[in-house]
C-alpha positions as CSV (number, residue, x, y, z in Angstrom):
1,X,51.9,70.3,2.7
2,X,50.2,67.0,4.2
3,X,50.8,63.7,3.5
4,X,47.2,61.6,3.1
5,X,47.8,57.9,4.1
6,X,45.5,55.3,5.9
7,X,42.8,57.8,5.6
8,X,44.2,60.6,7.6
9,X,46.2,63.6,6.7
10,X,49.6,64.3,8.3
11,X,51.2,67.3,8.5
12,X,54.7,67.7,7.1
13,X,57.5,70.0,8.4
14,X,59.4,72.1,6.0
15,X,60.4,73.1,3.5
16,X,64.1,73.1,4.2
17,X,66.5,75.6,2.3
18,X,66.4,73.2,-0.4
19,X,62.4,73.3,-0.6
20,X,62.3,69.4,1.0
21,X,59.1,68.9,2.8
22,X,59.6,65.6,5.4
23,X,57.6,63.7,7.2
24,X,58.5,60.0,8.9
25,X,55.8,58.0,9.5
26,X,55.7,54.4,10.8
27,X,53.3,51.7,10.0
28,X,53.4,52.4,6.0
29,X,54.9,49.8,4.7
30,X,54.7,48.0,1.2
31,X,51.3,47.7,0.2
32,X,49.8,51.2,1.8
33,X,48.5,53.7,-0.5
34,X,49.0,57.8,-0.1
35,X,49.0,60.7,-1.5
36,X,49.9,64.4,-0.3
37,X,48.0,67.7,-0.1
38,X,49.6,71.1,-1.3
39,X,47.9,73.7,0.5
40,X,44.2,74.4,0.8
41,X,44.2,72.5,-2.4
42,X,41.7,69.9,-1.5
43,X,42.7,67.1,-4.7
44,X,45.5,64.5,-3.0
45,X,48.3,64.1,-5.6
46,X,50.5,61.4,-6.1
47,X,53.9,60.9,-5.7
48,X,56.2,62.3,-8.6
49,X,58.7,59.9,-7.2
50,X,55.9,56.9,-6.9
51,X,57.0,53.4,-7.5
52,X,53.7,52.2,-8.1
53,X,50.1,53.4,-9.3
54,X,47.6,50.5,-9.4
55,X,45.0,52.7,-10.1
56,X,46.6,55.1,-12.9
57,X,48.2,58.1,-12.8
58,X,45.7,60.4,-11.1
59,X,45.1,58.0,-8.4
60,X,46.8,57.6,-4.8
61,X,50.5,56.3,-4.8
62,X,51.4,52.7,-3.0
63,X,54.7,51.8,-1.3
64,X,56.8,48.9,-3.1
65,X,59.5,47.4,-1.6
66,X,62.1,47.2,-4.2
67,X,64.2,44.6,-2.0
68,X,61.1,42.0,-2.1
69,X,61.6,40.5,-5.3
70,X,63.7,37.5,-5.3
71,X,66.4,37.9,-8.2
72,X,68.1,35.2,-9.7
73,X,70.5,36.5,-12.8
74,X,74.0,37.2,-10.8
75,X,75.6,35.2,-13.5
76,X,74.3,37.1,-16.1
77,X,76.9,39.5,-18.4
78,X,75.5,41.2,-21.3
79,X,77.3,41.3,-24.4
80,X,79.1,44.2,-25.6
81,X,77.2,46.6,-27.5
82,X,79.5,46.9,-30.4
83,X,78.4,43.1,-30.9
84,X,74.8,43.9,-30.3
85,X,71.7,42.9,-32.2
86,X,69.3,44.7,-31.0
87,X,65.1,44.2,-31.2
88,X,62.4,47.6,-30.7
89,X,59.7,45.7,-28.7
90,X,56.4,47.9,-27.9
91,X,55.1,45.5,-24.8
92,X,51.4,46.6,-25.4
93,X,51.3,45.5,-29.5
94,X,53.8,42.8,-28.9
95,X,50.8,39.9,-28.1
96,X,47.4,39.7,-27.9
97,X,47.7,39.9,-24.2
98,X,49.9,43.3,-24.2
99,X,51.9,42.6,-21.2
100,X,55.3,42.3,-19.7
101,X,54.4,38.5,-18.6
102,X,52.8,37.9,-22.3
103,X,56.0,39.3,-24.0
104,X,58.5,36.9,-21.3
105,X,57.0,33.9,-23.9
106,X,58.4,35.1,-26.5
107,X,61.7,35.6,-25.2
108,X,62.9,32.3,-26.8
109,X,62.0,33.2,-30.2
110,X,64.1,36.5,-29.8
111,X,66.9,34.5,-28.6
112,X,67.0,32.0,-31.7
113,X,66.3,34.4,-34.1
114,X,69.6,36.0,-32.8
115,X,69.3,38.8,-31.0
116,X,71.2,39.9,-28.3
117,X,69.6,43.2,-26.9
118,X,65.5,43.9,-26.0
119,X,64.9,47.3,-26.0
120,X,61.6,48.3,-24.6
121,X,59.9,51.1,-25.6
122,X,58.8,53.5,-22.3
123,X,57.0,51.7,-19.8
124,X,56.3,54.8,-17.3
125,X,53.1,55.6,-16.3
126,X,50.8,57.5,-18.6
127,X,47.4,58.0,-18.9
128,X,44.9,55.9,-20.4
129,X,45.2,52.3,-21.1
130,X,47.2,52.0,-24.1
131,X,49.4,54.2,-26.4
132,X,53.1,54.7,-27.5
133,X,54.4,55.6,-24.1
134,X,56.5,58.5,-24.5
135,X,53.5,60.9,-22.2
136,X,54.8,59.7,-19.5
137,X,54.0,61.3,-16.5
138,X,54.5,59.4,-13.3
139,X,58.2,58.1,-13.8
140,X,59.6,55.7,-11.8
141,X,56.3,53.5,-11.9
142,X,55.3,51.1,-14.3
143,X,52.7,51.3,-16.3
144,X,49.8,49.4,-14.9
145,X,48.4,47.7,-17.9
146,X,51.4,46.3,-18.4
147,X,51.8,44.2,-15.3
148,X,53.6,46.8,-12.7
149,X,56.6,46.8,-11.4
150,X,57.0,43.2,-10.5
151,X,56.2,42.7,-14.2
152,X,58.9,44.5,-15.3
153,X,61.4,42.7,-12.6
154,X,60.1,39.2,-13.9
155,X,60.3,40.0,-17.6
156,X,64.0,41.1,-16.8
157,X,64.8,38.5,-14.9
158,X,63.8,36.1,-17.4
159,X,65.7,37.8,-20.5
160,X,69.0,37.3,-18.2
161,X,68.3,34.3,-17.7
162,X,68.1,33.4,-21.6
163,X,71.3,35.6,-22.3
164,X,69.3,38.7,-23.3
165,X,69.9,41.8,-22.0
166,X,67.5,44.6,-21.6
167,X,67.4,48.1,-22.8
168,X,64.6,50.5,-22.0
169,X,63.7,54.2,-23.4
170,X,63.3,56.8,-21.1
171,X,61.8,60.1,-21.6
172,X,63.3,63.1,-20.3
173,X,62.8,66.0,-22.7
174,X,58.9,66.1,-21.8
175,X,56.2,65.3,-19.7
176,X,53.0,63.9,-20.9
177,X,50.2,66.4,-21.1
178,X,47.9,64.7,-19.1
179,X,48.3,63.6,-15.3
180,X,51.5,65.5,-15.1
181,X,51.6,66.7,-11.5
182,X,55.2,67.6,-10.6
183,X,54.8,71.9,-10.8
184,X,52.7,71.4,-7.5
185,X,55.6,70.5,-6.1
186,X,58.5,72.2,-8.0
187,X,59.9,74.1,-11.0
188,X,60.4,70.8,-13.4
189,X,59.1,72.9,-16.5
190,X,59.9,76.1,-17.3
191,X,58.6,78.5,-20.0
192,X,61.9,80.0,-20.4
193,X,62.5,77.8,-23.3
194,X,59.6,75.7,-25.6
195,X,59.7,72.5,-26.8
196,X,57.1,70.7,-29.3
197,X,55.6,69.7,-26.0
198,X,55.2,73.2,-24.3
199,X,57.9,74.0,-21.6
200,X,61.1,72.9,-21.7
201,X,62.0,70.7,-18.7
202,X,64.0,72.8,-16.3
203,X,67.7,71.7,-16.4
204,X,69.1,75.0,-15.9
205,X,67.4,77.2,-14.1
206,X,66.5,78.0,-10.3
207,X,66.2,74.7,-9.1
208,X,67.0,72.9,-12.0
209,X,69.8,71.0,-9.8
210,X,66.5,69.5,-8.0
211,X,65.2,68.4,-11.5
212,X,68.1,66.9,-12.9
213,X,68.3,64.8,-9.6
214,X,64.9,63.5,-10.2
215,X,65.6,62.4,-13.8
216,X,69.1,60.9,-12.8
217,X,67.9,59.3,-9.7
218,X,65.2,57.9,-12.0
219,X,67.9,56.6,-14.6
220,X,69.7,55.0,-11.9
221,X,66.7,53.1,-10.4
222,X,66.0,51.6,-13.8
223,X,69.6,50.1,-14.0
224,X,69.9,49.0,-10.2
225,X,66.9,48.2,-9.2
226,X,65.2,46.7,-12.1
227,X,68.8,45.1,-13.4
228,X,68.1,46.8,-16.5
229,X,71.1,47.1,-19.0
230,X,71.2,50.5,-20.4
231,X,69.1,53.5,-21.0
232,X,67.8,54.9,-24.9
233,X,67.1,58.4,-24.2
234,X,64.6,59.8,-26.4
235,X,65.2,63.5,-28.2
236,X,68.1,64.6,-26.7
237,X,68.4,67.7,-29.6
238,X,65.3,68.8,-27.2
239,X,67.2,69.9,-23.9
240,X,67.8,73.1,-23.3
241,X,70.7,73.1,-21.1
242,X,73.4,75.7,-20.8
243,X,75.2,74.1,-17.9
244,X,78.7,74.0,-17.6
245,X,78.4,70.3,-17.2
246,X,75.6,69.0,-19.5
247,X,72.6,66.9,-18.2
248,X,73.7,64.0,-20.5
249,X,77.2,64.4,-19.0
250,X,76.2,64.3,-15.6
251,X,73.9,61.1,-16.8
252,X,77.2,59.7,-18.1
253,X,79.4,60.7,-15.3
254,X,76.9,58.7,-12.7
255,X,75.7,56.1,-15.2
256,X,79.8,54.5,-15.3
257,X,80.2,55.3,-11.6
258,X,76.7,53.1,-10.9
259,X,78.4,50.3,-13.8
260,X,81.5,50.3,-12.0
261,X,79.7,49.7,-8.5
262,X,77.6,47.4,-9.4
263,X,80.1,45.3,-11.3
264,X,77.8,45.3,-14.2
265,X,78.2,46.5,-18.3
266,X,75.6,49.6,-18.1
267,X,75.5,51.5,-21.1
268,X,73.5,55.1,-22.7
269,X,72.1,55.6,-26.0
270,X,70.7,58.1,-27.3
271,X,68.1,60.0,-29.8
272,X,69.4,62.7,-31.4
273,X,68.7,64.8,-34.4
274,X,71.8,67.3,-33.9
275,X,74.0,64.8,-35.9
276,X,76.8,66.3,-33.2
277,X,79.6,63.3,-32.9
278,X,80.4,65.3,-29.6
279,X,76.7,63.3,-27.6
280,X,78.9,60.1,-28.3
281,X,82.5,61.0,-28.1
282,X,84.5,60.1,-24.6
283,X,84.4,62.8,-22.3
284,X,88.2,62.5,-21.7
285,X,88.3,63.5,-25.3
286,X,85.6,66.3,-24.6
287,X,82.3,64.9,-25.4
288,X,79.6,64.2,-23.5
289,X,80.7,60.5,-23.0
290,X,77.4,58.7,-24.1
291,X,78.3,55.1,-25.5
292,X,76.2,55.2,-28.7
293,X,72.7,57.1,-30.6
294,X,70.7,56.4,-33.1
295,X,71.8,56.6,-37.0
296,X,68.5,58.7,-38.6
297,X,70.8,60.0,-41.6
298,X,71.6,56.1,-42.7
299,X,67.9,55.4,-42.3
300,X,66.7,58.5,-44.3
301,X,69.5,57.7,-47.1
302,X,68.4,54.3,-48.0
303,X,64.8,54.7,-47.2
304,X,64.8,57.5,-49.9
305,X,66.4,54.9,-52.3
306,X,63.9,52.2,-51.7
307,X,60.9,54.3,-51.3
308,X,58.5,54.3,-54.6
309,X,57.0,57.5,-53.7
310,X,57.8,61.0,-54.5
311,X,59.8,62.3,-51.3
312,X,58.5,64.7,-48.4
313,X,59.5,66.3,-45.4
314,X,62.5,65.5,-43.9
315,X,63.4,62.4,-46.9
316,X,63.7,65.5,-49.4
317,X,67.0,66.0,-48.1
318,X,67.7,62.7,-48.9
319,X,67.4,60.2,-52.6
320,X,71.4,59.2,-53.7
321,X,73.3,56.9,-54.1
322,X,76.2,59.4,-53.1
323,X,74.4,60.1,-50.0
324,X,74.1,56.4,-49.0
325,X,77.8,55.4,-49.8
326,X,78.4,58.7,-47.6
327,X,76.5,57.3,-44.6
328,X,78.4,53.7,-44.7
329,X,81.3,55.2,-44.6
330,X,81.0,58.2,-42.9
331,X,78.0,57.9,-40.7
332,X,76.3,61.5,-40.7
333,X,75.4,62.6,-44.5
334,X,74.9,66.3,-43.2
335,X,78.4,67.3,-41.2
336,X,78.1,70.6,-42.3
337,X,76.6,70.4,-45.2
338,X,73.7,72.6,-46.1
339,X,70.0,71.1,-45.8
340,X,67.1,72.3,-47.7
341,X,65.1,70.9,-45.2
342,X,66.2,72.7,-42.5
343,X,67.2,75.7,-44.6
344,X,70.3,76.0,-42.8
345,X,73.7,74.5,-42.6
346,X,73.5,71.1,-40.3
347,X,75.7,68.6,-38.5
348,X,79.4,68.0,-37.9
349,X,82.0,65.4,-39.1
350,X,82.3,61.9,-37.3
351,X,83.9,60.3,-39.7
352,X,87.1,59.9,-36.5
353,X,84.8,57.9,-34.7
354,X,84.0,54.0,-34.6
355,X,80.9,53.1,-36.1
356,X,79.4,51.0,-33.4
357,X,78.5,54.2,-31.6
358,X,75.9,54.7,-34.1
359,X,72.8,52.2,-34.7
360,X,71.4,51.5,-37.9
361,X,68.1,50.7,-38.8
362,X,65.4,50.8,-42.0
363,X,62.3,50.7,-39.6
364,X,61.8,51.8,-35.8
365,X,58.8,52.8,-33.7
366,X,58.9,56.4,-35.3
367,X,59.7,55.8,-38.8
368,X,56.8,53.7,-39.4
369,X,54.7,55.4,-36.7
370,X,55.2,58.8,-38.1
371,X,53.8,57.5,-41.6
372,X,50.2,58.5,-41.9
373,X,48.7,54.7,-41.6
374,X,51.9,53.1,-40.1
375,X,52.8,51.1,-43.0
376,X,56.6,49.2,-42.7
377,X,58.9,48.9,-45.2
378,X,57.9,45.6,-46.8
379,X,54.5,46.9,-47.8
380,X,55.5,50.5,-48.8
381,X,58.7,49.2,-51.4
382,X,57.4,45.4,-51.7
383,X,59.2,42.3,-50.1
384,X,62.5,42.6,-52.6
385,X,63.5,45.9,-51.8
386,X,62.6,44.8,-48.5
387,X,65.2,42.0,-48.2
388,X,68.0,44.7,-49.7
389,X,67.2,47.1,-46.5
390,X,68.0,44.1,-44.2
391,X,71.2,43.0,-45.8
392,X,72.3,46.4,-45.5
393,X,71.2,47.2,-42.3
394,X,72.5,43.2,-40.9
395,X,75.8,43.6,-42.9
396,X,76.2,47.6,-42.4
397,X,79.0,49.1,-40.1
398,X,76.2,50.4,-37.5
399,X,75.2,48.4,-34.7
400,X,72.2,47.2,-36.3
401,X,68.5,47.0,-34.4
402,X,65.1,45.6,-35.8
403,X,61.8,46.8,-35.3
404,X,58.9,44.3,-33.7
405,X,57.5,42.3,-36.7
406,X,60.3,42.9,-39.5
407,X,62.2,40.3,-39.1
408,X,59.0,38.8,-40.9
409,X,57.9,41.1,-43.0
410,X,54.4,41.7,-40.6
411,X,51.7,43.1,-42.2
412,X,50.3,44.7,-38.7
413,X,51.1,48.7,-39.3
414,X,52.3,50.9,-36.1
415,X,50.3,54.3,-37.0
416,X,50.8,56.6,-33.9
417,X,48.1,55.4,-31.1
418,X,46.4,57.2,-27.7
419,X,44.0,57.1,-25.3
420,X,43.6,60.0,-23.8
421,X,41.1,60.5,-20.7
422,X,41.3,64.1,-21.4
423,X,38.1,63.8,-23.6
424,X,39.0,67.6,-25.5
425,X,42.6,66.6,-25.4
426,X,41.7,62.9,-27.3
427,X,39.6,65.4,-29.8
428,X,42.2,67.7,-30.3
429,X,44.6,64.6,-31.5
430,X,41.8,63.0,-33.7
431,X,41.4,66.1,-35.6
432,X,45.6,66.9,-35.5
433,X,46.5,64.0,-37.6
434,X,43.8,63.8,-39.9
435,X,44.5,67.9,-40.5
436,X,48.6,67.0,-40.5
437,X,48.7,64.2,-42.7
438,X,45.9,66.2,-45.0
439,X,48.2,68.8,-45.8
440,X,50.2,65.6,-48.0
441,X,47.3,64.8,-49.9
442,X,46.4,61.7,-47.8
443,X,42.3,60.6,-47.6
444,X,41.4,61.5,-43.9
445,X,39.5,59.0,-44.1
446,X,42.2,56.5,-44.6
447,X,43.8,58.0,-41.8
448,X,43.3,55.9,-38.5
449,X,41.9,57.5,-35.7
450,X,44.7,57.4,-32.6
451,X,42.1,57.5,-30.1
452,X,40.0,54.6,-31.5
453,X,41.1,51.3,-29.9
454,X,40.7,49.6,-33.1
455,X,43.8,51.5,-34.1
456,X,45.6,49.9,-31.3
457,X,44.8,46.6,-31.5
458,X,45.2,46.4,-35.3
459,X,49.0,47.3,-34.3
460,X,49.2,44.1,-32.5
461,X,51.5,41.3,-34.2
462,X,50.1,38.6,-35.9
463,X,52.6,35.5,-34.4
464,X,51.2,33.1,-36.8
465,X,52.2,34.6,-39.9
466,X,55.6,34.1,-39.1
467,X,55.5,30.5,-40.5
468,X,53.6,31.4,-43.2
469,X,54.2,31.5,-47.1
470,X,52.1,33.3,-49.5
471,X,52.3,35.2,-52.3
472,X,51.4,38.6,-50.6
473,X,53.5,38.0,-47.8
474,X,56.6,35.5,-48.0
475,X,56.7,35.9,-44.3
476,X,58.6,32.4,-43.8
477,X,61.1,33.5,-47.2
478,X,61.8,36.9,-45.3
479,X,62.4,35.5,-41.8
480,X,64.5,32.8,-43.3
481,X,66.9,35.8,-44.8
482,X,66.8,37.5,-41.4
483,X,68.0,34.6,-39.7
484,X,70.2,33.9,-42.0
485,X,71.8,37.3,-42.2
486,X,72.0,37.2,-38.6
487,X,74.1,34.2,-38.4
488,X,76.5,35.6,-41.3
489,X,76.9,38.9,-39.0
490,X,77.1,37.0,-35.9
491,X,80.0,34.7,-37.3
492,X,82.3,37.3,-39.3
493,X,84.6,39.3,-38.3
494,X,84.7,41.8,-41.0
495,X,81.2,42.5,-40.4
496,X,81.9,43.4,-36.9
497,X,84.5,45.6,-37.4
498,X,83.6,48.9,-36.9
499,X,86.8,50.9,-37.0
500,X,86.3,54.0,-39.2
501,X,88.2,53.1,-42.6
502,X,87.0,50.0,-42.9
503,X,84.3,50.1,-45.1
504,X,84.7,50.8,-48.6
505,X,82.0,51.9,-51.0
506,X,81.4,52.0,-54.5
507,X,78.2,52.6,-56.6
508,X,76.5,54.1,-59.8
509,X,74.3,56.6,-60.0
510,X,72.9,56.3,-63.1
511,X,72.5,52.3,-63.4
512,X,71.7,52.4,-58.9
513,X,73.9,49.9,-58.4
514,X,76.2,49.7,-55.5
515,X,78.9,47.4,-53.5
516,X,80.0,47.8,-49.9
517,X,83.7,46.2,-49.1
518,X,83.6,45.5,-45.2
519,X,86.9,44.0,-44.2
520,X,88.7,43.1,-40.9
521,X,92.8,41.1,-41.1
522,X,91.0,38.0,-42.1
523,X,89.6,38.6,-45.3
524,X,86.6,40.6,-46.7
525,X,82.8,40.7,-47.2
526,X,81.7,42.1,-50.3
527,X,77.8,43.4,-50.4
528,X,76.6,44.0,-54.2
529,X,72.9,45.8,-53.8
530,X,71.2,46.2,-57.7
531,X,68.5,48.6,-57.4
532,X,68.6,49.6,-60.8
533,X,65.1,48.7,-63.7
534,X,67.5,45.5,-65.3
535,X,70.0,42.7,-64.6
536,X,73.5,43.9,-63.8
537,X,76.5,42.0,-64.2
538,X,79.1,43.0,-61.7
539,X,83.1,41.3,-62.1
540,X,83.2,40.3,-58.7
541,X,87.2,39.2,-59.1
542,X,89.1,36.0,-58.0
543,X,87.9,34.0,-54.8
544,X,85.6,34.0,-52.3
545,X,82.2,32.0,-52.1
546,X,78.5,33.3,-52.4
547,X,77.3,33.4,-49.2
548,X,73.7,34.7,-49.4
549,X,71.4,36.1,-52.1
550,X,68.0,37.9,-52.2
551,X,66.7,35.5,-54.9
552,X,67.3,31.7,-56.0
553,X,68.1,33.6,-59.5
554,X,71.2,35.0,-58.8
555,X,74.3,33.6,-60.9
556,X,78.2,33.3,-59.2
557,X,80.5,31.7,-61.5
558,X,84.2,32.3,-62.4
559,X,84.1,36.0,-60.7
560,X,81.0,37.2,-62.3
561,X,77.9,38.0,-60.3
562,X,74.5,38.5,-62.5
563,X,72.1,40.4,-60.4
564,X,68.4,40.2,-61.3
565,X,66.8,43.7,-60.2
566,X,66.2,44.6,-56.7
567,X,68.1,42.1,-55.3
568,X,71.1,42.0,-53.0
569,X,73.7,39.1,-52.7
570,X,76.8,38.7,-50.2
571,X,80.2,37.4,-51.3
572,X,82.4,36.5,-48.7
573,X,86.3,35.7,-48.2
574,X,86.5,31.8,-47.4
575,X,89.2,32.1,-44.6
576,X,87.0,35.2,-43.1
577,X,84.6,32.7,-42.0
578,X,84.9,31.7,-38.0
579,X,85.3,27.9,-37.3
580,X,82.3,26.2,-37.5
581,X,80.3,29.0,-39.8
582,X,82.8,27.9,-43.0
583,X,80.0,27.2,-45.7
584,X,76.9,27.0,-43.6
585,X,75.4,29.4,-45.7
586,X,76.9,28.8,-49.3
């Protein structure tokens, strides 16, 4: 193996006994591009651990100085997760512009409308200019387009510096199919096991202890080098590891010792479709010691519910009131049950655990992306049934988190987007999802082409309907109730309590009506959702004050509530109120 810098090859000596090639060079400092040579293999390759590719991932590497940037957010303490609001941002559909620096503008807004968390969709290196992120190939650098590295510093730095902190989602299930270079150099995919990708990456095998260092190094260097807050792991349920300590334990296991070092609140969450409590449970107690995951069986419940449409695919396991009441109180729906779509028996109980380990949401990246022309919620069930998903989402026992755009009701789509410089591979895709989506008796030719960059940039947010009104889009109405349910979360106790037991559901099936009870020692929260074809009067008892509704038509008077259809109104204990908050909202 050589190493190719200022136009010159240099032999390297090894490899070791641990297959470490080494070579110490001086005069490459930050700034100098390289590249190595495997072999008589005349192509240079980049890094796999580069910190930077200016010129995309097929091109040389270039040293960056991590300790260059000058930092100012020492004083900055994220808040708790358990108290988290937290905001899906996708940095190239975000603007117009599609950068890092673009998106720091807009930190304000975020911070006013109330959130508390940023969580950036992947922003490793992949190939081509634009797409969702999650091919990413060269790690640990940024992707270009984006800004680089010092984009990514300055867009952090900036958050902290507004009170925000910053997640990002890694991917470490996969490598993208293009520009993936690390099996010249090591065994980071094995066909012992296959993924929906191809390979599985190699956490157990002969040299997997090699691999898993790479991908926890690279966690690591997100956290204390870039002063990121915490990591969202994307598809855990796709590691194959037999291990007697688990990646994700060993992720865990160094992710607190890193937190504890640094003096800063660090925390994992992650993607997971195994509905296993044990990816989230302490690992004193004997789990795996991640601090929260997604919520996909709360999401899939009251989609189903709200969703006009006959439903398909993984929402057929899904469509009750039963199912939803389950989920709010329970979390998982399937914990143990049987599923049809599956055709097997699924999940495990984690009802014992508090519900702030779980996120809830009605839209993120992949539920709307996954849809055949990326349509969100408000345009698929209308702007009512809308509203309902976000009171139930904003007053729900889950930590909640909003997608880009919902907040008001946008009417830019997210179908699934690429740009693949592989131009069989960019082919291949085109033809996939108009074939997939096909098969469910969609018009390919309504179907948007990943590959064209008119899919892309029709993704991007339109910032100025956010102020507007209109009958087709009540943009200002529905960003009015997010704030507003925002502020109700943010100020009541009961609606942060997430203690197992503490939410209390009833509902009807027939007349799809129901009423969550959250509560805390204060005093209660009542939610009354009416999703049924007429008005429904509910006796709503002595006390307490109409805090928010749906609609100006709702009625509170003497303990009755009249409900027009698809609405949702919040009744709330007067002394649950925090000082301050008492009757803003009545």
């Amino acid at each position: 193996m050589a190493l190719s810098a200022r136009g010159s090859a240099f032999p390297m000596e090894g490899p070791d006994a641990q297959g470490w090639w080494r070579l110490e060079l001086d005069g490459s400092g930050a700034g100098a591009d390289y590249g190595f040579r495997i072999d008589e293999d005349p192509k240079v390759y980049p890094d796999p651990r580069s910190l930077w590719q200016p010129r995309g991932v097929h091109g040389r590497s270039r040293v960056y100085d991590q300790s260059a940037f000058a930092w100012n957010d020492g004083a900055f303490e994220a808040a708790p997760l358990a108290s988290a609001i937290v905001y899906e941002m996708h940095v190239g559909t975000f603007t117009l512009e599609g950068t890092l620096d673009a998106a720091v503008e807009k930190l304000d807004y975020l911070k006013n409308l109330g959130v508390t968390h940023v969580e950036l969709m992947p922003v490793a290196s992949y190939a081509g200019k634009h797409g969702w992120g999650y091919d990413g190939v060269a790690l640990y650098a940024v992707h270009e387009p984006y800004g680089g590295p010092d984009a990514l510093k300055r867009f952090v730095n900036a958050a902290h510096a507004k009170g925000l902190a910053v997640l990002l989602d890694v991917v470490y299930n996969h490598f993208g199919p293009v520009g993936n270079y690390t099996g010249k150099f090591g065994p980071y995919v094995t066909d012992a096991h296959h993924t929906p990708w191809g390979g599985a990456v190699n956490l157990e095998g002969a040299g997997a202890h090699q691999v898993r260092r790479f991908l926890v190094d690279n966690a690591l260097m997100w956290m204390r080098d870039f002063h990121v807050d915490g990591l969202r792991i994307d598809a855990v349920h796709a590691f194959v590891d037999r291990s007697a300590i688990h990646f994700l334990e060993q992720l865990a296991m160094e992710t607190e010792a890193l937190s504890l070092a640094l003096g800063r609140r660090l925390v994992l969450i992650a993607e997971s479709d195994l509905n296993d409590p044990r990816i989230v449970t302490p690992r004193e107690a004997g789990g795996l010691g991640l601090d929260a995951q997604w919520s996909d069986d709360f999401h899939h419940a009251l989609f189903a519910l709200l969703d006009p449409h006959p439903a398909t695919g993984y929402y057929a396991d899904f469509g009750s009131l039963a199912q939803l009441a389950k989920a709010l109180k329970h979390t998982f729906v399937y914990d143990g049950q049987y599923s049809r779509y599956r055709n097997r028996m699924h999940g495990r109980p984690a009802a014992h655990l508090a519900q702030h380990r779980f996120l809830g949401y009605i839209q993120n990246h992949d539920q709307v992306g996954n849809r055949a022309i990326g349509d969100r919620i408000a345009q698929i069930a209308g702007i009512d049934r809308a509203k309902i998903a976000a009171a139930l989402v904003l007053t729900g026992p889950f930590v909640p988190m909003l997608f880009q755009g919902e907040e008001w009701a946008a009417s830019s789509p997210f179908p699934y987007f690429a740009d693949h410089d592989d131009p069989e591979l960019a082919r291949q895709v085109s033809e996939g999802r108009k074939k997939e989506f096909a098969a469910f008796g969609w018009n390919p030719d309504a179907i948007p082409d990943p590959e064209e960059r008119e899919t892309f940039e029709q993704a991007k947010l339109r910032w100025e309907e956010a102020a507007q009104e209109s009958k087709q889009g009540r943009h200002a109405e529905m960003l009015a109730w997010y704030r507003a349910l925002i502020g109700l979360r943010r100020n009541t106790p009961a609606l942060n309590n997430g203690e197992p037991g503490n939410t209390r559901v009833e509902f009807d099936e027939r007349e799809k009506w129901l009423c969550m009870v959250r509560q805390s020692a204060r005093g209660w929260v009542r939610v009354y959702l009416n999703l049924g074809e007429s008005v429904r009067d509910f006796s709503a008892g002595a006390g307490g004050t109409l805090a928010l509704a749906s609609r100006e038509d709702v009625q509170w008077k003497d303990g009755r509530l009249r409900l027009p259809r698809d609405t949702a109104a919040i009744l709330r204990d007067d002394s649950e109120m925090a000082d301050g908050f008492r009757g803003a909202l009545a």
